[in-house]
N, C-alpha and C positions, 0 to 999 in steps of 0.2 A: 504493500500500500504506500509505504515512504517513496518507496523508487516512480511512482507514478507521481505522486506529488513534486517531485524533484522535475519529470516531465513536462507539466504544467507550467511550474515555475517557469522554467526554459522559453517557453511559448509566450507566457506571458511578457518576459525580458524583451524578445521583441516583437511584441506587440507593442510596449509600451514606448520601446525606442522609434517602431514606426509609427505613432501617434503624434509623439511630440515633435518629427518634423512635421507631421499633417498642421497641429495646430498651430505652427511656426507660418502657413501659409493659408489657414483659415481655421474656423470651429470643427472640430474632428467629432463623429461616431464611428462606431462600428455596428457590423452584423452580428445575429446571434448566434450560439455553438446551436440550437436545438431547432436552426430553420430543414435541415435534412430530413428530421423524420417527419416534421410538420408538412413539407411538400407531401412525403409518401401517402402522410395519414388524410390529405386532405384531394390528391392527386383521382379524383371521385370517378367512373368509368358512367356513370347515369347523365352527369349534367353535360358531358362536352357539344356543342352548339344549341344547349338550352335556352328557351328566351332569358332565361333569369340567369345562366353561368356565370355573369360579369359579379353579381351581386354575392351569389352563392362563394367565390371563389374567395372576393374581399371580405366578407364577413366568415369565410372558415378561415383565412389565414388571421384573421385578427383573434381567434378562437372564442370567438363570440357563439358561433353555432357548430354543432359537431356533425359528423357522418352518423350513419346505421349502420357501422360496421361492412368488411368485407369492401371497402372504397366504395360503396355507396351511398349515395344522401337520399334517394326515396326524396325527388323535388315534386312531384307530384299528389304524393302523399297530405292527405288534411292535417291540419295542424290542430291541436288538443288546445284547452285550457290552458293544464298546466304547462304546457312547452309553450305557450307565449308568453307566462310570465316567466318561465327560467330567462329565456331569450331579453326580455327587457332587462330582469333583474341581474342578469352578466352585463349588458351592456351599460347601465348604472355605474359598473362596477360593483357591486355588493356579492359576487356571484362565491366570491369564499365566506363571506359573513352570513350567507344563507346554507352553505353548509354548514360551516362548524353549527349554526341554532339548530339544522337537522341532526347534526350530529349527539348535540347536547337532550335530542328527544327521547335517544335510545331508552327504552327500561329492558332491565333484565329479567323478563318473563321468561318464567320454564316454560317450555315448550319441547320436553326432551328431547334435548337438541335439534331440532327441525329449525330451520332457519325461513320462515314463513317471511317475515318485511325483512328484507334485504338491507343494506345502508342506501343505495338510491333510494328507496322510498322514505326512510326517513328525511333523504334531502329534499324530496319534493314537498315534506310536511314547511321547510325550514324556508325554503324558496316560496311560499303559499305565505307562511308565515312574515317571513320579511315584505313580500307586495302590500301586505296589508299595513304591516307598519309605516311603508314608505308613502302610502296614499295612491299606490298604483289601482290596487282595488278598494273597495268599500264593502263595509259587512254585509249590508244588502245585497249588495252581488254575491257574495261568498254564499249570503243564504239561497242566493236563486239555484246556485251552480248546485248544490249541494240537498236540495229538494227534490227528494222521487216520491212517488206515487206509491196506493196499494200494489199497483199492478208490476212494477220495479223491485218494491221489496218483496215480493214471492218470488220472482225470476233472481233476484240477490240470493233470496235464504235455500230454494232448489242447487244452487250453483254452488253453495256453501256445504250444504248435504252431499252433493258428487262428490267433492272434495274430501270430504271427511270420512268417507267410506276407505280409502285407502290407508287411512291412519287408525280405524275402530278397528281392526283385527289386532293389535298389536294389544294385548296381553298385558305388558309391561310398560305400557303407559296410563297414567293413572287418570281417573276424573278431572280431576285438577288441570293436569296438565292440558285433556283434550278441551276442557273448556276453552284455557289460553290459546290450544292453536284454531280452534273455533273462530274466536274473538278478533284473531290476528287473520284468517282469510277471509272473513267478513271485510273486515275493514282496507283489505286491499283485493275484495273484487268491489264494492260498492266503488272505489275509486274508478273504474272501470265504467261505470253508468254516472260519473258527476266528473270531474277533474279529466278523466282520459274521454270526452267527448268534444268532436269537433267543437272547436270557437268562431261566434261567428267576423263579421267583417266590423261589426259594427262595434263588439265589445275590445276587438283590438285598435281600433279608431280613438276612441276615450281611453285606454290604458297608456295609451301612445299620445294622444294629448297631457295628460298626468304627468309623465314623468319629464316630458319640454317643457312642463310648467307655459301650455300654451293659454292666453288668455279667454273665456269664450266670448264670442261675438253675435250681438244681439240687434234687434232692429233692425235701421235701414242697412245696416252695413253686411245684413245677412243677405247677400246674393248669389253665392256659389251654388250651396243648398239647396234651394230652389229652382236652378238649373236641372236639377234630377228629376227625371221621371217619377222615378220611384218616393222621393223623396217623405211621404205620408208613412211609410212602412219606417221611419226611424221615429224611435220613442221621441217625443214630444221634450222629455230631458235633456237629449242627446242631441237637441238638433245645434246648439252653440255652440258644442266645441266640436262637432262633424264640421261645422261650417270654418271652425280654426284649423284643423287638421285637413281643409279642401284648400283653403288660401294658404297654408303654407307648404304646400306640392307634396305633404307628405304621403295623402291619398289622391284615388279622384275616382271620378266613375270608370266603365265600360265605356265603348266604342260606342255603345246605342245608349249612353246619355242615362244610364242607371249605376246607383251605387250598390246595389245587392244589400243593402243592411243587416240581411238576417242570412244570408250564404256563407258558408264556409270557406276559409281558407287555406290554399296549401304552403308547405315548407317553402317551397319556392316566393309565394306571392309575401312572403315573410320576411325574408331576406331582403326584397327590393325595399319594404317599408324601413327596414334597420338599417340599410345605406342608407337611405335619406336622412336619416338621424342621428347618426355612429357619429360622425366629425364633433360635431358640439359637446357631446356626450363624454368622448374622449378625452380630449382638451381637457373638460372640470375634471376629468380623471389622473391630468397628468402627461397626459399626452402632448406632443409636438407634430403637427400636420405641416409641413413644408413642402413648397413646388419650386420649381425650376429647372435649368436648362443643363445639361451635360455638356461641360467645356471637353471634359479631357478625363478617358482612361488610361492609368498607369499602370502597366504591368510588370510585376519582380517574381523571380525565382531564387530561395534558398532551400537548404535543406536541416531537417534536425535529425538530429539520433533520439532513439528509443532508449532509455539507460538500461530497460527493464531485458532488452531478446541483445542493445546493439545493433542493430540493422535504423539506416539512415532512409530517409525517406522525402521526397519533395515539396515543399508547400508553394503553392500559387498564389500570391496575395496579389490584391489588385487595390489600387486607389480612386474610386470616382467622384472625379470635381465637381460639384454643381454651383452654379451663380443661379442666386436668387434676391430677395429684395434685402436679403441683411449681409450681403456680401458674396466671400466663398466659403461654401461646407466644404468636406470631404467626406465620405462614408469609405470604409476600410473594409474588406470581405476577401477571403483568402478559403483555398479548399485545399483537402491535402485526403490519402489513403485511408489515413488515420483519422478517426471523429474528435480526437482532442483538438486538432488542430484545424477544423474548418468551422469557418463561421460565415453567416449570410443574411438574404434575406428573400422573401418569397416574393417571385417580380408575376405582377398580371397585365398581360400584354394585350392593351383593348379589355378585349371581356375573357381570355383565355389564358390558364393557367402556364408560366413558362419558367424560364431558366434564367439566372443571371447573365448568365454568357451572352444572353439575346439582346442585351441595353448595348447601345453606340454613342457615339460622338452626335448631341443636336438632339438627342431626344429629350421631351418636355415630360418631366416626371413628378407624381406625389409622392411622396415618400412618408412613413408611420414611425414617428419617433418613441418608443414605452419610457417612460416614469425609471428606468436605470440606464436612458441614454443608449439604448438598443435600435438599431435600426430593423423591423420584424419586416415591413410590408411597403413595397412602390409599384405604383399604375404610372403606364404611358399614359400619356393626354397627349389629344391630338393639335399641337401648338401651329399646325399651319393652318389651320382653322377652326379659332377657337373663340368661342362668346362668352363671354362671364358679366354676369348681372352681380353688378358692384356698388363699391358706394365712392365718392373720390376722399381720400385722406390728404395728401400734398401733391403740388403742381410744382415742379423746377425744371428749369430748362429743356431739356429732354425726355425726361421722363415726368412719370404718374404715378404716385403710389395708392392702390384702391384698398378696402378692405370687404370682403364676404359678407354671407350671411351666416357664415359661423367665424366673423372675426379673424380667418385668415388671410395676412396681409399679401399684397403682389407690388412687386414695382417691374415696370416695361417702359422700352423706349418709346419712342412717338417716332411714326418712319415719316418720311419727307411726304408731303403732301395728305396727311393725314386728315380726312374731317371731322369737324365737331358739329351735329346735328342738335339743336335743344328746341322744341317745340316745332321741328322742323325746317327751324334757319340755322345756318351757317353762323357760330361766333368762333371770338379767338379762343385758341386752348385755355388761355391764360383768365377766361372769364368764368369759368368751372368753379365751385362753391364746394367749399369745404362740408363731407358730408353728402350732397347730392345724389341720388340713384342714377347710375346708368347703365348701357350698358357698352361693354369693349369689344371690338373683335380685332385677335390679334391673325396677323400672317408671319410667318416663320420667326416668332417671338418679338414682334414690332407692330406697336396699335396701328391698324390702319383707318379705324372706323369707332366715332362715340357718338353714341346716340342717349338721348333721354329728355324728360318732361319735366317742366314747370309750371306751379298754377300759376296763370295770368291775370286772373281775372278776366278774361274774354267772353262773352259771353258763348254758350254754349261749348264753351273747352268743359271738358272732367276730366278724373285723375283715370289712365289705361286701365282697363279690364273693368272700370262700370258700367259701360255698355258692352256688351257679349251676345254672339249671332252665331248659331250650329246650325249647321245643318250639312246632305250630304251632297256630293259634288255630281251635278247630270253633264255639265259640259266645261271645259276651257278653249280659251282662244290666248294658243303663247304669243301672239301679235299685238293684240292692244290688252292682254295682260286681265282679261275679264272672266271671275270664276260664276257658272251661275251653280246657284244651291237649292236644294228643295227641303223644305220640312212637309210632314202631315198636313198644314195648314197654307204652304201658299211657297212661292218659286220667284226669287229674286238674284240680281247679280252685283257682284262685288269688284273692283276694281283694286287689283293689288299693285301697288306702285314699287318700283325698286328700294325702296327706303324700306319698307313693311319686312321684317323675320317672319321666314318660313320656318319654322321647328319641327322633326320629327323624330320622334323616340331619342329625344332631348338635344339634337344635334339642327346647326345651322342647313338646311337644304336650299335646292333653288327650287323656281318657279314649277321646272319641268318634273319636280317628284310628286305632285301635286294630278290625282289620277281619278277617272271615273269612277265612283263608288265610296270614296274617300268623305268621311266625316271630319269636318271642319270646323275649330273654334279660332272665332273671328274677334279678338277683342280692339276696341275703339276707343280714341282720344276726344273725339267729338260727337256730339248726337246727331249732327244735322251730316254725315255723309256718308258713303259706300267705298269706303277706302281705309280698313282695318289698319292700324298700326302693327299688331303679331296676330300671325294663324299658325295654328299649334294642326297638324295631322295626326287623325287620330286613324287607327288600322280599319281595314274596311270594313262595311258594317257586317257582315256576316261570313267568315271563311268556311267553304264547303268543304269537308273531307271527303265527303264520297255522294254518291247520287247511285239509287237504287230505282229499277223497273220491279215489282215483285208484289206477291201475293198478301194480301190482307185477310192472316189465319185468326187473331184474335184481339182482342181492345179488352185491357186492364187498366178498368177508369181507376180504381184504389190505389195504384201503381202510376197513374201516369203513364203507363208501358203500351206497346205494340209487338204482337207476334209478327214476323213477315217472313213468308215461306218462298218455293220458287224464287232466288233471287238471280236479278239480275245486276250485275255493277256497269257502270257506264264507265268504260274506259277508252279512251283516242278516238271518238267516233262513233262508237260502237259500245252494244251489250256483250257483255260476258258472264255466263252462267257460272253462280255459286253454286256448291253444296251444302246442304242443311236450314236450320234454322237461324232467326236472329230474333231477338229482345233488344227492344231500342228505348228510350226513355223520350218522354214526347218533352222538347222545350216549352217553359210556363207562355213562350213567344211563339209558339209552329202559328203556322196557320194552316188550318186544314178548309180544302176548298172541292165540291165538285163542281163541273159546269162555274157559273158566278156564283153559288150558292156557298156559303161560309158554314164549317161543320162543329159541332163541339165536340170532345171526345166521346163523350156519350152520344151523338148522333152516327157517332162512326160504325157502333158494332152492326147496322143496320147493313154495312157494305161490308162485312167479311166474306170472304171467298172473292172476292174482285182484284182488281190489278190496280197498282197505283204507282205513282210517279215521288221518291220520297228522297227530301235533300239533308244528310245529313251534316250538322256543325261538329266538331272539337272543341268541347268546352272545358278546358283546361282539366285537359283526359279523358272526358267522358264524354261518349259520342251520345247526340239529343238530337230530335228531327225539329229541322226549327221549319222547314216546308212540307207539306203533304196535296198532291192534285191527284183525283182520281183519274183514273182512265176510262172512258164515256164510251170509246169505241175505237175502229180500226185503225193502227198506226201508221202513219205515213213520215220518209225521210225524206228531208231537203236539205241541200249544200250548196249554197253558191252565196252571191250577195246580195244587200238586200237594194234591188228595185226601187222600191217607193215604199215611204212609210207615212199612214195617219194615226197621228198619235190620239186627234178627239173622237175618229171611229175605233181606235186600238185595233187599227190592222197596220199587215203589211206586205208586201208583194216578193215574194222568193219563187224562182223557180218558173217566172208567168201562173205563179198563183196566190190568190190570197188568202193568207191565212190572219186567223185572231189572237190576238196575245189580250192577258191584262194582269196588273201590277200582282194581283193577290194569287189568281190561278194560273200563273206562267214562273214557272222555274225558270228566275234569265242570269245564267252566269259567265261573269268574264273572269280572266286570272283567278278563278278558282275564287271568287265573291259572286253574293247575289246582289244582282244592278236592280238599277229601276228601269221601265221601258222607257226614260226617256233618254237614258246614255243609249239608246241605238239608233244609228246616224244612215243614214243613204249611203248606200255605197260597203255597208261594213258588210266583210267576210260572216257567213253566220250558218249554224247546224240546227236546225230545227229536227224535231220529235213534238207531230202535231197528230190527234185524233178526231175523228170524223171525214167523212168522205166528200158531202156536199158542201159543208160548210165547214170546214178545217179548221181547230182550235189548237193554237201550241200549249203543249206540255211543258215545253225544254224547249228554251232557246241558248246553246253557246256561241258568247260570240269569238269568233278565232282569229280577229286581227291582230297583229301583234306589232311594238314598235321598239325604237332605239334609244328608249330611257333619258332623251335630250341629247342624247350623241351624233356627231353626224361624222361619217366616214367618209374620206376622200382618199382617191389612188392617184395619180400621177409622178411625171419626170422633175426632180429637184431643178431648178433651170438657175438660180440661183440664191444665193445664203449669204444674208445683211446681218445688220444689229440687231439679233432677236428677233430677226422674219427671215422665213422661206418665199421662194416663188416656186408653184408648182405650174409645168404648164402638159397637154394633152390628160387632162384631171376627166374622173369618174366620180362622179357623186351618189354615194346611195340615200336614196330620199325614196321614203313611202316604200319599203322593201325594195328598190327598184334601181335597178345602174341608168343613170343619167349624162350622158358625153357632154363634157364644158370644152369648149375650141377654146374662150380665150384662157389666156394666162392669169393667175391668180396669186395673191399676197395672205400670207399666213402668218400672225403674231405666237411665238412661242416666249416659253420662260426660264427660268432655270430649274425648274419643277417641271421642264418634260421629259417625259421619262423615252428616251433614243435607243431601239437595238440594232442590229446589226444580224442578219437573218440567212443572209446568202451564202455562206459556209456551213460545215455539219455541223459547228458548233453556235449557241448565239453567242452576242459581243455584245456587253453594253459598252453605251457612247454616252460619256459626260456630253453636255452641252456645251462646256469650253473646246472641248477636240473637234465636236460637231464645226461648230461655229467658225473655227480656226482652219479647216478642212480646207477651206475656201484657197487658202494660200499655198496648199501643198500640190504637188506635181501632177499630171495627169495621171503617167505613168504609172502612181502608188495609187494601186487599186485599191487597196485594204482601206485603206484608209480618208482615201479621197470619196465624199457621198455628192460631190458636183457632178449632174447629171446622171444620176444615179437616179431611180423607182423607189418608190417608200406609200405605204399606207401611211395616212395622218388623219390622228382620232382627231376632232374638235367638239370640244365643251365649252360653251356660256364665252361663246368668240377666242379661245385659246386654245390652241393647240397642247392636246396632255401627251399624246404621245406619235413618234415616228416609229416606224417599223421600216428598215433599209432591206428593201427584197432584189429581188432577180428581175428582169425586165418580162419574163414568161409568164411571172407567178401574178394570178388573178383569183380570186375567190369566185369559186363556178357557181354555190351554192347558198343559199340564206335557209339555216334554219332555225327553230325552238326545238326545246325538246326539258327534261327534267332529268336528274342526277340520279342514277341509279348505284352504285361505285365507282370508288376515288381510287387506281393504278397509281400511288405515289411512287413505287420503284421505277415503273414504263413515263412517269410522268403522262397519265394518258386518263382519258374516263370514258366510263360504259356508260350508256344515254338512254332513255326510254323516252316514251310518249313523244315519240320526233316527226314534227311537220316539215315538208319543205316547202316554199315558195316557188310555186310557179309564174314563171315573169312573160310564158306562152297566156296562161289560162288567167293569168295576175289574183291568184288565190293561194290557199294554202291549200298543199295535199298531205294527206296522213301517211306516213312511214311505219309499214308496218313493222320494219325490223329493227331491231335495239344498232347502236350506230357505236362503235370503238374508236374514240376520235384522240389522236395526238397532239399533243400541245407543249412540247419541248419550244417551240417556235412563234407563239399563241403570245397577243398582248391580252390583259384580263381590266375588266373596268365594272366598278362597284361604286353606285353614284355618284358620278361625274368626275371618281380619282381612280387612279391607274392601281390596281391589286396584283396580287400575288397567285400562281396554282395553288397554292394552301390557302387561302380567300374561299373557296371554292366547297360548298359542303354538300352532300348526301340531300337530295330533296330541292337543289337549289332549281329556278324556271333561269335556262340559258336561252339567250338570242346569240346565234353563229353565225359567222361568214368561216365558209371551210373551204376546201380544196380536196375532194373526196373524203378521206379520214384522214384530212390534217388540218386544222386548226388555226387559223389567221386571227380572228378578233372575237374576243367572247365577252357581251357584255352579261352579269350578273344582274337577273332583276329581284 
């Protein structure tokens, strides 16, 4: 044991020598010795591309929330009672003070020796106990949670009877004793019907207001609230701090404008709520939350001896600098064979769990400082385009120092030409108020953009977000920038001006992410206009997992359920015959329709044995039919485009025939959502599945046109290469899936963010933009390197050019298709494809592919909202738009 200590020592000697020059050159941490098995334990096999990963990942490494064992987290899984308050009362911090009070519950009951309450269950007495002390919960509640019924407590004392059968043959245990272990499996199955049942949304809303100490809000200032559908279903108590916990983002409703108040939660939807609130929480805890920019990793190699075996061994210690607003840090993190001597910290890259090795030189990082100066946990931020809703602290020449809404300071330069937006106008930087809200958007760690409001007293100004407008998206026009929207009640258009944030799933987007089907909150500065200051997107209103043709064997109104036999799944076109049965659960939202006639589940059992038309959703795992059309009579199929459409008669002409559609009794899906009939346009690609002979009514309408996510693709000859512009000239422009010949020559603005390869060889080349650029100057003769007059694909986004692809004068993309991700070949670099259309530019439609497509992509540029990605971007299930060259791969955008 001395000899290992002697080890230590060693290790520590220099560490502490490599510290003190760190802090010779800024404020020094280190990583921790116990981030290794922390990755393993937390390295989860269930969440990888989960909606929630991002969340799941930061709050296991902060060991706020644990696995189930086996690298599992079970994200789907509902979440209990008592696992929401453990979860807050860790993040508190009290999560050892609520043990050791479970610990302090134990009694020493004989139980010959049977070990009936475990020590966790004491913890959970101790963790139950503290919520209440801390004001998380109230007695009230405790008594609700904890209230059953006759009919509970005979299913309790049955359940306690099975149990004790196994311990009453035993002889040699006494009355006494079986009393205690009685007494003791009672009281922990009854936990089983009170504490271990689902919690709902609403009770963790108010446990989660408590411990923010958020204020409630009452009166006129109560508007979020009321925004909800549902809003009546929340206790009448609850509605002022649901309304605190709506304005301060820590909840919000559904995509269809409901909070669920009394639905349950899963582990997963848990996590996102404890991100929102970890940082603050931290902090009173002790914590140091810092961001900034990675100047410079330093890498050294020495070695130490063992004293214990003698055998020497390597350590890798690294140094990474970051500039942030107090200077330069350092953090220290070294790995070596031996676990004495490595320490680190768990890095989340985006939303996925990774490696230290994977941070570079320029990445914008947060980094988790613990209360002994440890560095446990840092996330990439995306600093080339990043928006932060600030507040301003000081204004000096170049720079800005803002702080958060958890008191997290930033300072950033101001880049040359920078504006300042307040009420709309143009001031000087220098006229910014100490304190002020705004908000910043920086580009490669330099403001380029402040926007925010002042009251003016003007009449008709309000403060952003008191006037608020949802509804969902029937059309855009990306030319004068006009969204129109529909609610239940009436169809209006909005005017989004370049000034206005587009946000989705919390990130700045543009205009072009903004998509038919798409639910909209429109919030306004003013009452009197149609020109939203922020629209927040919200995910489409209803995502279809699957669409069945099939048999109506039985209607279980006690259940909400549906038997459906005969199945048919609707896949690429086409029915495809299931075997067996399914049990579906009806959403509290289906509509069930025959003919116009609207059905209640009870009106339904009247049409069992019939055929029907049933769309089903994923509702955070559990499949519900939120559509039902019966089927009237004989099926007919039509493909082509659509003709002529009236939308006040609800027909439309495919095929030289017209058929009927309408909003309630037409299944109308695009990208895999259900639209309204009024997103379908003249001219759209479309598959109908209509029944009746004489008079044709649709079932299903899918529509199949597919587009380029605001991307537009250009092929031609490099003619020449200026200051940050190309001329392309003999250019192909793909527009409307279509190759379009341009005679004349054309000017293309790039940046230093375009991403240049080099394709013409077996191998690719990336090409800085300084080599690209400089190219111009080199000899004819130097092929490799000279791209003057050279072929190249050029992606363009929002007037810039994001990437060149340097090809072969031969090489043209023969093909446009879609298709979905069926397996990722990261060895072959390559992916298996299903559900693949091609584009016919003879017939100018989409045809269906029936064969799965093995497509190579060694070669392949990748683009994932209007920035240039990676083949590991790329996941299982992803909808791909292609330009290929048989089975190889030119430009894949990711939708």
């Amino acid at each position: 044991m001395r000899k290992k200590k002697v080890l230590i020592a060693v290790l520590l000697i220099v560490v502490l020598a490599t510290s003190t020059v760190l802090a010779e050159a800024g404020q020094a941490f280190e990583g921790t010795s116990t981030y290794d098995n922390l990755y393993k334990n937390i390295n989860f096999k269930d969440v990888k591309n989960h909606w929630a990963e991002k969340y799941i990942n930061t709050m296991s490494a902060l060991s706020i929330i644990k696995g189930m064992g086996k690298q599992h987290f079970n994200p789907n899984e509902k979440l209990t009672h008592e696992q929401a308050l453990i979860l807050l009362v860790r993040l508190m911090g009290l999560g050892q003070e609520a043990q050791q009070k479970g610990q302090d519950m134990v009694t020493n009951i004989d139980t010959a020796g049977y070990n009936i309450l475990t020590a966790y269950d004491y913890w959970i007495k101790g963790y139950i106990d503290t919520s209440i002390n801390n004001g998380i919960i109230t007695q009230e509640e405790v008594n609700l949670i904890t209230n059953i019924n006759q009919t509970t407590t005979e299913r309790i004392n049955d359940e306690v009877d099975s149990k004790m059968a196994s311990y009453e043959p035993n002889f040699n245990i006494t009355q006494t004793q079986l009393n205690n272990i009685r007494k003791q499996l009672k009281e922990k199955i009854t936990r089983k019907y009170t504490w271990q049942k689902p919690v709902s949304r609403e009770k963790v809303a108010i446990w989660t207001a408590r411990i923010m100490n958020l204020e409630p809000i009452t009166g006129s200032e109560q508007q979020n609230v009321y925004n909800l559908k549902d809003w009546k279903d929340i206790s009448p108590s609850n509605l002022s701090l649901i309304e605190a916990v709506l304005q301060s983002g820590i909840m919000s409703g559904n995509s269809r404008g409901e909070f669920k108040p009394k639905a349950s939660l899963t582990r997963a939807e848990m996590t996102k709520i404890m991100y929102q609130i970890a940082r603050p929480l931290l902090q009173k805890n002790g914590y140091k939350i810092n961001t900034g920019m990675i100047e410079n990793i330093e890498e050294s190699i020495f070695t130490n001896s063992d004293p214990l075996t003698g055998r020497t061994y390597a350590v890798v210690g690294k140094t990474i600098r970051i500039k942030n607003d107090v200077g330069i840090q350092n953090i220290y993190i070294q790995e070596s064979k031996d676990e004495i001597g490595s320490k680190g910290f768990i890095f989340i890259d985006g939303k996925h769990l990774s490696t230290m090795d994977k941070l570079k030189n320029g990445d914008y990082i947060r980094y988790y400082i613990d209360p002994n100066d440890k560095v446990i946990l840092a996330e990439r931020l995306d600093a080339n385009n990043l928006v932060l809703d600030v507040f301003i602290e000081k204004v000096e020449d170049k720079y800005i120092t803002f702080k958060d809404f958890n008191d997290i300071t930033y300072k950033f330069e101001i880049a040359n030409g920078a504006n300042v937006l307040i009420n709309g106008n143009v001031i000087p930087v220098e006229d910014l108020l100490y304190g002020q809200e705004v908000s910043v958007k920086l580009v490669n760690d330099k403001i380029t953009l402040i926007t925010g409001e002042l009251e003016t007293g003007d009449e008709g100004y309000i403060q952003p977000g008191d006037k608020i407008y949802t509804g969902k998206v029937l059309s855009k026009d990306k030319y004068s920038r006009v969204v129109t929207l529909t609610t239940p009640d009436e169809v209006k258009q909005f005017t989004i001006d370049g000034y206005a944030h587009i946000i989705k799933d919390g990130e700045n987007v543009s205009f072009d992410a903004i998509k038919d089907g798409d639910y909209l909150r429109l919030e306004f500065d003013e009452y009197d206009t149609n020109k939203p200051l922020n629209i927040y997107i919200s995910s489409a209103d209803i995502q279809i997992a699957s669409l069945y043709k099939a048999q109506l064997q039985d209607v279980i109104t006690s259940r909400s359920q549906i038997i459906l036999g005969e199945l048919n799944l609707y896949n690429h076109g086409s029915w495809t015959k299931q075997s067996g049965k399914q049990a579906i659960q009806i959403s509290p939202n289906c509509k069930i329709y025959t003919g116009n006639t609207s059905l209640s589940l009870e009106d339904l059992k009247q049409y069992t044995g019939n055929e029907a038309y049933v769309a089903v959703e994923n509702n955070f795992g559990q499949n519900q039919i939120i559509k039902l059309v019966m089927k009237n009579d004989y099926e007919t199929k039509y493909n082509n485009s659509i003709q002529n459409i009236e939308y006040g008669a609800n027909t439309l002409k495919v095929d030289y025939t017209k058929v009927g559609f309408d909003y309630d009794s037409t299944i109308i899906v695009k990208d895999n959502r259900l639209i309204h009939p009024y997103n379908l346009k003249k001219g759209d690609d479309i598959l109908v599945y209509s029944y009746g002979v004489s008079n044709p009514h649709a079932a299903f309408i899918s529509v199949q046109d597919e587009d380029t996510e605001g991307v537009v693709v250009y092929r031609g000859r490099i003619d020449d290469i200026g200051q940050y512009k190309i001329d392309l000239d003999k250019i192909d422009i793909l527009e409307n899936n279509n190759w379009q010949h341009e005679t004349k020559q054309t000017t293309f603005k790039i940046s230093n963010d375009t991403k240049i390869i080099d394709t013409r060889g077996a191998e690719v080349k990336a090409v800085s933009v300084d080599d690209f650029l400089n190219s111009k100057y080199l000899k004819e003769d130097d092929k490799d390197n000279n791209y003057y007059k050279k072929y190249a694909y050029a992606v363009e986004y929002n007037n810039m050019i994001i990437a060149l692809n340097i090809i072969s004068n031969d090489t043209k993309a023969q093909v446009i298709s879609t298709a979905t991700v069926e397996k990722i070949d990261k060895a072959n670099i390559s992916l298996n494809l299903k559900n693949v259309k091609d584009y016919s530019f003879f017939k100018k439609k989409w045809n269906l592919n029936e064969t799965a497509l093995d497509l190579t992509t060694q070669k392949c540029i990748f683009i994932k909202n209007g920035k240039i990605v990676s083949y590991n971007h790329v996941k299982k299930g992803d909808s791909l738009y292609i330009l290929r060259k048989n089975s190889r791969g030119d430009i894949i955008i990711i939708k």
